[in-house]
C-alpha positions in Angstrom: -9.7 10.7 10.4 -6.1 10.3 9.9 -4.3 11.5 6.5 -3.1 8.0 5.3 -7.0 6.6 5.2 -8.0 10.0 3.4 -5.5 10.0 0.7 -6.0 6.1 0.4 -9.8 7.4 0.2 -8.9 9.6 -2.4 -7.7 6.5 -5.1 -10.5 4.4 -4.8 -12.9 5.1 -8.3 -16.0 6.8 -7.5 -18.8 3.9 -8.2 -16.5 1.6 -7.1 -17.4 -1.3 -4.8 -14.7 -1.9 -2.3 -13.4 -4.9 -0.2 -11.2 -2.8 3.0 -9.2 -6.1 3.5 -8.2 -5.7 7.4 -10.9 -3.0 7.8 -10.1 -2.8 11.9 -12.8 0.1 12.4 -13.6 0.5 9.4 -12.3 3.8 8.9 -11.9 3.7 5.3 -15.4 2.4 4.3 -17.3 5.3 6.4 -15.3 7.8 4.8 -16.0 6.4 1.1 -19.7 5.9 1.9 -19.6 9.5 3.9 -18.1 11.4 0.8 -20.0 9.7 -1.6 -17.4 7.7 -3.4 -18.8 4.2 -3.1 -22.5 3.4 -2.5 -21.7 -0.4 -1.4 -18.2 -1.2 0.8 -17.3 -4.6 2.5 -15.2 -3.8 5.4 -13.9 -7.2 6.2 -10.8 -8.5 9.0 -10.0 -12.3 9.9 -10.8 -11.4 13.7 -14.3 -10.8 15.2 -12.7 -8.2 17.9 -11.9 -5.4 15.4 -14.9 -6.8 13.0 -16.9 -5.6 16.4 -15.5 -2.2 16.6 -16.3 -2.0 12.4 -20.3 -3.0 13.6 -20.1 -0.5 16.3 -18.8 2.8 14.1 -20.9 1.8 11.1 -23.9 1.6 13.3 -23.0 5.1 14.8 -22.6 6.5 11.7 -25.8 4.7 10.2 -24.0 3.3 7.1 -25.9 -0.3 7.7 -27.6 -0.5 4.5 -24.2 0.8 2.8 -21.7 -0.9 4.8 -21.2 -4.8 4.9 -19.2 -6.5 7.5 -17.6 -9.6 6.4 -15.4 -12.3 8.7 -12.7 -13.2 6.4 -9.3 -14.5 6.3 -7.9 -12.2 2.8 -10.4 -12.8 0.6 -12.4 -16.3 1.5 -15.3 -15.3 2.0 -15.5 -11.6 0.1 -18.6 -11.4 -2.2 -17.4 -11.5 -5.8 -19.2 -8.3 -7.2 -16.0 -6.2 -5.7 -14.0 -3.8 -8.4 -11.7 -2.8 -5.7 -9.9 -4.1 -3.2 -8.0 -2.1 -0.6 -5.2 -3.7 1.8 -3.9 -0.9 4.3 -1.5 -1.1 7.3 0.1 -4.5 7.1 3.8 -6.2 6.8 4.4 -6.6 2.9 4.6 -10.7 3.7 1.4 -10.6 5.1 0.1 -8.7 2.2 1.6 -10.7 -0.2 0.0 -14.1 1.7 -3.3 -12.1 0.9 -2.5 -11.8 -2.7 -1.1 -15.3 -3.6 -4.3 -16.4 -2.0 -6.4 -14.6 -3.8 -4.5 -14.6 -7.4 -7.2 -15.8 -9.3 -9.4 -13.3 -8.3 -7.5 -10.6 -8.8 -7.4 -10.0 -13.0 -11.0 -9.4 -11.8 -10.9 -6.5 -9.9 -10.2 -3.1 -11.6 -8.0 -1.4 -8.3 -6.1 -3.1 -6.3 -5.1 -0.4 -3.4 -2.0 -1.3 -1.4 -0.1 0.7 1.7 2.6 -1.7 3.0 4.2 -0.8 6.4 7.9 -2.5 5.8 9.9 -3.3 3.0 8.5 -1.8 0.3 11.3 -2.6 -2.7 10.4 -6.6 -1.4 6.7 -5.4 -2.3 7.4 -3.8 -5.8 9.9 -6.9 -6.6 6.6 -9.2 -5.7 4.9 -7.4 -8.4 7.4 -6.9 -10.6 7.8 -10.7 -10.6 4.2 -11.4 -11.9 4.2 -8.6 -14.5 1.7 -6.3 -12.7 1.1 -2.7 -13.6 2.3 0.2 -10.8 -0.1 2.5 -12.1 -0.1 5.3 -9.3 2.4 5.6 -6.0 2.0 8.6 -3.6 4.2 9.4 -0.9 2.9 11.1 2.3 3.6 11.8 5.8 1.1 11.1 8.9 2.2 12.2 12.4 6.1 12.8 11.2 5.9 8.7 9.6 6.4 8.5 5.7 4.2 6.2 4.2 4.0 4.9 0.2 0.3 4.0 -1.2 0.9 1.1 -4.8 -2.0 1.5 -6.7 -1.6 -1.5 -9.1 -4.0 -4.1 -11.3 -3.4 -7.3 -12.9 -1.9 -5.9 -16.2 1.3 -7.6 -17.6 4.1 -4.8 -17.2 7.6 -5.8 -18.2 10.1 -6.1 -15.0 11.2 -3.5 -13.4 14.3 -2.3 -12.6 16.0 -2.5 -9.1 16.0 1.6 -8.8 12.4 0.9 -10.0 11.6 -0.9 -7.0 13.4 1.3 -4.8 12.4 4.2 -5.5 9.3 3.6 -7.3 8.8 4.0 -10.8 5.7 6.6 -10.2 7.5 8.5 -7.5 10.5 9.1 -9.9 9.1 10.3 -12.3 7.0 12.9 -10.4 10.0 13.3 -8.7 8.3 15.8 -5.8 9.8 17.8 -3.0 8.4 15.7 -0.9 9.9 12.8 -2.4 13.6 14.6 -2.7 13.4 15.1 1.0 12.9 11.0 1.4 15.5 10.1 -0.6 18.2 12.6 1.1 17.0 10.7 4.6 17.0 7.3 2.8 21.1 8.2 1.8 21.6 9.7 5.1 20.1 6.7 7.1 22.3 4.5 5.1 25.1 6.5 5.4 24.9 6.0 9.6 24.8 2.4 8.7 27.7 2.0 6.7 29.4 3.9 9.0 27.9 1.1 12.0 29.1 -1.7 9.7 32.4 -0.8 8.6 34.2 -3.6 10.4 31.9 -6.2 8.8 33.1 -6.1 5.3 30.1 -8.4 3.8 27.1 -6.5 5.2 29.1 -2.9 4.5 28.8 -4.1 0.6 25.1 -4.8 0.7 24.8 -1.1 2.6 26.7 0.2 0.0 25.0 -1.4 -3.1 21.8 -0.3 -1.6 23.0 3.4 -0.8 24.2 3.7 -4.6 20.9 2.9 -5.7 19.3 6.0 -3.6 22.1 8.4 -4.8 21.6 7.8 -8.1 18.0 9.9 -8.1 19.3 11.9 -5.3 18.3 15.4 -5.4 21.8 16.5 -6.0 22.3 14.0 -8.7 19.6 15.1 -11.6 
């Protein structure tokens, strides 16, 4: 079990019942059933290949009665009794797709777990846009990757700012090691690429107006 599904894992409410929205193999809803967070998952994907491989591990684990595999495209054809939704591993424009497809579901549901693989101030601006609540961010790194976990639900929030949806407005203000050392690689990343783009005046700007907003929580900056 990799460490991004166990720290997801650990933000899901115990008693919860879950919807792992592009379950794959169903990583996720073994190890909330195993460790006794949720009694009743859906582990649901839009393809029957990887909906197989879900069958297959939940069988071998004998979580049948626990586990419920669902073809779905997003949330179509998810039962209605979930209080959680989980949606792990994707582009933020496919995620987002999921969510404006499902808006008027979602004031239902009590979590809404997201891990976004790209793009993740384009994610936060998304939310930011129709008032939700950022309620918990963590920051972590899996086999030398960084990835960001959004925990987030339907309550209105007033916009956020842009070093807000940069940084994110959790991760600030824990304001970690771990979370120092990504912003020094997010200036020094940017600083290669200004460097790169310094005969193209226009996209040198943008680089620029994007590296000001990482130096201004930059560990040497406090």
């Amino acid at each position: 079990m990799n460490k991004r599904i166990e720290r997801i894992a650990s933000f899901v409410p115990k008693g919860a019942i879950v919807a792992d929205i592009g379950t794959d193999h169903a990583q996720l809803p073994i190890l909330l059933v195993k460790d006794k967070i949720c009694d009743k998952v859906y582990a649901c994907d839009d393809k029957q290949g990887p909906l197989n491989s879900a069958i297959e591990n939940i069988k071998k684990n004998h979580m049948d009665k626990s586990i419920e595999t669902v073809l779905s495209d997003g949330f179509h054809i998810v039962p209605k009794d979930i209080t959680c939704a989980v949606i792990a591993g994707m582009g933020y424009q496919t995620v987002i797709h999921i969510l404006e497809d499902a808006k008027e579901r979602l004031s239902q549901l009590e979590t809404i777990i997201v891990q976004v693989n790209d793009d993740l101030y384009s994610f936060r601006k998304y939310l930011s846009e129709n008032h939700y609540s950022i309620v918990k961010e963590d920051l972590i790194v899996d086999r030398k990757k960084y990835y960001t976990i959004i925990v987030f639900n339907t309550n209105y929030h007033d916009s956020y700012s842009d070093i807000e949806l940069l940084h994110g407005p959790c991760l600030m203000k824990e304001n970690t090691p771990l979370y120092q050392e990504y912003v020094k690689k997010q200036l020094t990343h940017y600083e290669k690429l200004m460097e790169l783009a310094k005969n193209d005046s226009d996209t040198l700007k943008e680089y620029q107006a994007v590296y000001q907003l990482w130096q201004k929580k930059s560990p040497q900056m406090k």
